[in-house]
Backbone as ProteinMPNN parsed JSONL, in Angstrom:
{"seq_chain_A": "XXXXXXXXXXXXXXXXXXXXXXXXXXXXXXXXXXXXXXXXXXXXXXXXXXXXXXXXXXXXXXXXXXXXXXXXXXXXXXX", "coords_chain_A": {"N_chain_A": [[27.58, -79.814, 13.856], [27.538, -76.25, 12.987], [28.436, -72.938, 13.882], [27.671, -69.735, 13.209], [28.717, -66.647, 12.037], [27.259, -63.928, 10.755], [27.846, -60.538, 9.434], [26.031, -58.202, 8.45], [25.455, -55.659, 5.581], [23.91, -53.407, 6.332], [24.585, -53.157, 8.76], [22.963, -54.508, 10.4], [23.405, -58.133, 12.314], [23.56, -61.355, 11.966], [22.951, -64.393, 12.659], [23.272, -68.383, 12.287], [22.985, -71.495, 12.597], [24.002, -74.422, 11.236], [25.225, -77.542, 9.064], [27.534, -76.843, 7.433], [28.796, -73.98, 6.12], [29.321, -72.357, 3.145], [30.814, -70.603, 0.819], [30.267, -68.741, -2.631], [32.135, -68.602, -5.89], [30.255, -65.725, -6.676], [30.417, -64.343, -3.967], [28.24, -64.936, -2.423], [26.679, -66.821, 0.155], [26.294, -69.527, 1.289], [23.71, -72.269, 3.367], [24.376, -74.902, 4.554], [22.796, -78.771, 5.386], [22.888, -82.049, 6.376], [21.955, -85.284, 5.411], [20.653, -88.218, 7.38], [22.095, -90.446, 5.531], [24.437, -88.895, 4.735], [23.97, -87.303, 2.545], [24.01, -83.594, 1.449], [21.975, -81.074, 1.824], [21.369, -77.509, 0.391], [19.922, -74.747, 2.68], [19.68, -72.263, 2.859], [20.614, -69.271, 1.515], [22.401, -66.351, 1.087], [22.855, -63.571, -0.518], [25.662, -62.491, -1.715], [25.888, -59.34, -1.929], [25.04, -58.108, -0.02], [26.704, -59.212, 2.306], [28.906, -58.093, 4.658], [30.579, -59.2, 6.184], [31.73, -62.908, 7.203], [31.878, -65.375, 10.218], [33.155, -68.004, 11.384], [32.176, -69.885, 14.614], [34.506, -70.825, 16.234], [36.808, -73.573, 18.167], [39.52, -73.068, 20.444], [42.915, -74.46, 21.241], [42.912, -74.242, 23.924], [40.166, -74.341, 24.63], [39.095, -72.311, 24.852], [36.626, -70.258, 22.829], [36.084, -68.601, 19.877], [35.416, -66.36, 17.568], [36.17, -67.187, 14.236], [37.083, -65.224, 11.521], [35.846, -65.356, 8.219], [37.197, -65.729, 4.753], [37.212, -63.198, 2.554], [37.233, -63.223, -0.005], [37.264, -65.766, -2.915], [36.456, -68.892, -3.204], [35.168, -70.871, -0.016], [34.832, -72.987, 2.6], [33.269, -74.04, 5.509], [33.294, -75.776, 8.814]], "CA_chain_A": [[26.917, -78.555, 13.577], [28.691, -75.123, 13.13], [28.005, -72.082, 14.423], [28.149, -68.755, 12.038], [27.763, -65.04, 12.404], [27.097, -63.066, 9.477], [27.851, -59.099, 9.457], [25.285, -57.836, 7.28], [26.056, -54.898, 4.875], [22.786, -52.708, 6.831], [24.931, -53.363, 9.836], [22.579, -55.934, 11.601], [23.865, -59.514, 12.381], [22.718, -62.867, 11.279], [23.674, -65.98, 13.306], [22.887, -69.559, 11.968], [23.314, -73.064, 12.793], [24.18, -75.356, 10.0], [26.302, -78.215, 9.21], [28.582, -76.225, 7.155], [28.584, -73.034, 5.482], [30.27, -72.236, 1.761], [31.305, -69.268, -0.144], [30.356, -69.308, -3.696], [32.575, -67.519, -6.399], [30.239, -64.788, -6.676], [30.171, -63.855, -3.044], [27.101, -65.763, -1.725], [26.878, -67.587, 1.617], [25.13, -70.669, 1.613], [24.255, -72.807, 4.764], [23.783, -77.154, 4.367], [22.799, -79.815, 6.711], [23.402, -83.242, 6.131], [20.737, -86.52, 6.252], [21.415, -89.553, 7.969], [22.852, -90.789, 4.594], [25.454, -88.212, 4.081], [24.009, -85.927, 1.75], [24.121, -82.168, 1.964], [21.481, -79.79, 1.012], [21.817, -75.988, 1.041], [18.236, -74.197, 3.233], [19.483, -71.189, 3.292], [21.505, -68.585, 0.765], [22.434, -64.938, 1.355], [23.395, -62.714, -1.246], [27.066, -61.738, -1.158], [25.991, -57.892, -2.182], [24.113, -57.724, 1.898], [27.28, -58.968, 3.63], [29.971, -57.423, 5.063], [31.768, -60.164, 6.784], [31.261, -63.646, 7.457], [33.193, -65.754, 10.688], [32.702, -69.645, 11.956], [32.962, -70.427, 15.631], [35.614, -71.939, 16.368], [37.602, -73.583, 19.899], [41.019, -73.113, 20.471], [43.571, -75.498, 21.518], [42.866, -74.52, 25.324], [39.417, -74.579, 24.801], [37.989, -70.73, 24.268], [35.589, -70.017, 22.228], [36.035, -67.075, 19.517], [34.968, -65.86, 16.048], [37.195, -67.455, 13.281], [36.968, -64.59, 9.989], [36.312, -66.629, 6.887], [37.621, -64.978, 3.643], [35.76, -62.312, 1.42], [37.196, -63.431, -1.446], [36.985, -66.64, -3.082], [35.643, -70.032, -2.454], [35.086, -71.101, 0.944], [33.684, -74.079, 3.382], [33.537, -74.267, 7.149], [31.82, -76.602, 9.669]], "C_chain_A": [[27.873, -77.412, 13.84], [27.475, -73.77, 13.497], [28.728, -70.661, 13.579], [27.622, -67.39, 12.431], [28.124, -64.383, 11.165], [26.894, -61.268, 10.124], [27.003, -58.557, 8.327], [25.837, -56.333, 6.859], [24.843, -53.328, 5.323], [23.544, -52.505, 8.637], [24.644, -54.373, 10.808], [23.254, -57.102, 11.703], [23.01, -60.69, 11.988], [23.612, -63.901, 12.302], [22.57, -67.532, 12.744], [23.682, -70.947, 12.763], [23.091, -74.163, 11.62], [24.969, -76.684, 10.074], [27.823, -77.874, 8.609], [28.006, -75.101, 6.506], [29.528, -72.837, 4.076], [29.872, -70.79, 1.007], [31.338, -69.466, -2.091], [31.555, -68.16, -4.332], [31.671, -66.038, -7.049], [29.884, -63.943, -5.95], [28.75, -64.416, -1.865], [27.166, -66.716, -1.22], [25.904, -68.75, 1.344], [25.289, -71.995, 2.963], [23.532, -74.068, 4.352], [23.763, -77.718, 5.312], [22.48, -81.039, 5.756], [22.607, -84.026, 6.361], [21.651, -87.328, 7.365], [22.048, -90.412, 7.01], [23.526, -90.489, 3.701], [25.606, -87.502, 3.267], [23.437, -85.078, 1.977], [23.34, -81.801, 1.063], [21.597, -78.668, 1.292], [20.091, -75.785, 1.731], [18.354, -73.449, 3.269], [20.901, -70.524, 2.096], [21.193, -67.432, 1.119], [23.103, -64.255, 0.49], [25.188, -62.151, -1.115], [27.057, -60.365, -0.715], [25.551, -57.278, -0.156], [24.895, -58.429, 2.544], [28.71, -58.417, 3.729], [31.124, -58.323, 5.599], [31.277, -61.841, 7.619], [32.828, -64.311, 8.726], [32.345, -67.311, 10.909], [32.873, -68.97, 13.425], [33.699, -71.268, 15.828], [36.054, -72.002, 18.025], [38.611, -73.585, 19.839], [41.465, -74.303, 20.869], [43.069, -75.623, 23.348], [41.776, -74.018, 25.443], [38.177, -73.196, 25.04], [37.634, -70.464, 23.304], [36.014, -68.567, 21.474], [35.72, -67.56, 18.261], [35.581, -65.963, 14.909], [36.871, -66.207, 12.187], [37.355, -65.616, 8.825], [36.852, -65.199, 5.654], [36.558, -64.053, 2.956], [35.951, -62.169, 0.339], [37.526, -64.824, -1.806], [36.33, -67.61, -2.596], [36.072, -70.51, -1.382], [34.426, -72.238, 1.636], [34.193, -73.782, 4.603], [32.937, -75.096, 7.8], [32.037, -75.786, 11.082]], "O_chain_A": [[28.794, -77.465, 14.655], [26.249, -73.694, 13.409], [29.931, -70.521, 13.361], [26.55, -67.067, 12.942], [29.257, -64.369, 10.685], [26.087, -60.876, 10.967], [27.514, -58.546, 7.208], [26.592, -55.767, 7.65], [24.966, -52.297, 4.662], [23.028, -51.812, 9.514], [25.358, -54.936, 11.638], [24.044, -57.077, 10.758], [21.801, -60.681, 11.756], [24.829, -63.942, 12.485], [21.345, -67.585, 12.86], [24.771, -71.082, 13.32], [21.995, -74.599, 11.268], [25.401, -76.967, 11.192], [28.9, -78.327, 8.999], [26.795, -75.12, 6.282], [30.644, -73.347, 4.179], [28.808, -70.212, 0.788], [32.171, -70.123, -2.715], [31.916, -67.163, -3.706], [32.282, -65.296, -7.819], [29.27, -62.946, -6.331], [28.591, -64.137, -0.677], [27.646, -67.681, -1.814], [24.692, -68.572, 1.218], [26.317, -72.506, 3.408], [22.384, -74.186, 3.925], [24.534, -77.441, 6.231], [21.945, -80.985, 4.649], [22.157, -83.925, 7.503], [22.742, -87.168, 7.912], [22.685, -91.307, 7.565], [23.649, -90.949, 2.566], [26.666, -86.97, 2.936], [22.386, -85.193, 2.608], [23.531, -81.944, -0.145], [21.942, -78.446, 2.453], [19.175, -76.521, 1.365], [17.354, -72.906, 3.738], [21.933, -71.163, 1.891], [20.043, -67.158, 1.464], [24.303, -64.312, 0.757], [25.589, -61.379, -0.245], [27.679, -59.932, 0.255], [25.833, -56.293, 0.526], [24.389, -58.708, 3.631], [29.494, -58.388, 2.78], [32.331, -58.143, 5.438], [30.502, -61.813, 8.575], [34.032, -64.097, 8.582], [31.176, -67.57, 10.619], [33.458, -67.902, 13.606], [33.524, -72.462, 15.588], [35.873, -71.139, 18.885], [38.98, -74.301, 18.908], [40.679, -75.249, 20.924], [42.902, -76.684, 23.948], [41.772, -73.117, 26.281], [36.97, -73.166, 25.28], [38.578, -70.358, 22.522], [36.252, -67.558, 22.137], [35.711, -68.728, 17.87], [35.686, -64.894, 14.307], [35.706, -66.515, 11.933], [38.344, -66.287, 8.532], [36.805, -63.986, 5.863], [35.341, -64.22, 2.88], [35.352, -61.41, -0.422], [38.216, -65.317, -0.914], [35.605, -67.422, -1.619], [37.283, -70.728, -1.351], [33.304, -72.484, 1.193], [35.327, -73.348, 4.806], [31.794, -75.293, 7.39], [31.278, -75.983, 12.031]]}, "name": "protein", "num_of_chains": 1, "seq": "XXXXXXXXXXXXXXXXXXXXXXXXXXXXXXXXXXXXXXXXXXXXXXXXXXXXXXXXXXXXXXXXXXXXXXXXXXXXXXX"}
C-alpha cells in the first residue's frame, strides 16, 4: 500500500491510501488496489484541472520518511 498527498488547486489537501496511484495523459490522478489475484482496479479518479501537485511517500535509504513529488506532466505510476 502507498501513501499519497494530493495538493488540490482550492488549496486544501487530499491524502489517500491505495496500492498505486497513476497519472493519465490528460492530467488525472487515479488511485487502484489490487485483489488477491493480482488484478488492479481504479476507486478513485481526480480531475487533473483541481490539482496542483501530486507526491508518494516514500523512505529513504536511512529510513526517514518524506514526500517524493511525482511529475505534472506526463504519464505516471507510484506505489
Amino acid at each position: 500500500m502507498g501513501l499519497f498527498l494530493l495538493q488540490m488547486s482550492d488549496e486544501s489537501e487530499m491524502i489517500l491510501t491505495a496500492g498505486r496511484a497513476t497519472r493519465t495523459d490528460t492530467g488525472d490522478i487515479g488511485f487502484e488496489r489490487v485483489d488477491a489475484c493480482g488484478n488492479w482496479s481504479r476507486f478513485c479518479t481526480v480531475a487533473g484541472g483541481q490539482i496542483k501537485a501530486a507526491y508518494a511517500r516514500k523512505t529513504d535509504g536511512d529510513g526517514a520518511e518524506r514526500w517524493e513529488p511525482q511529475p505534472s506532466t506526463g504519464r505516471w505510476w507510484a506505489y
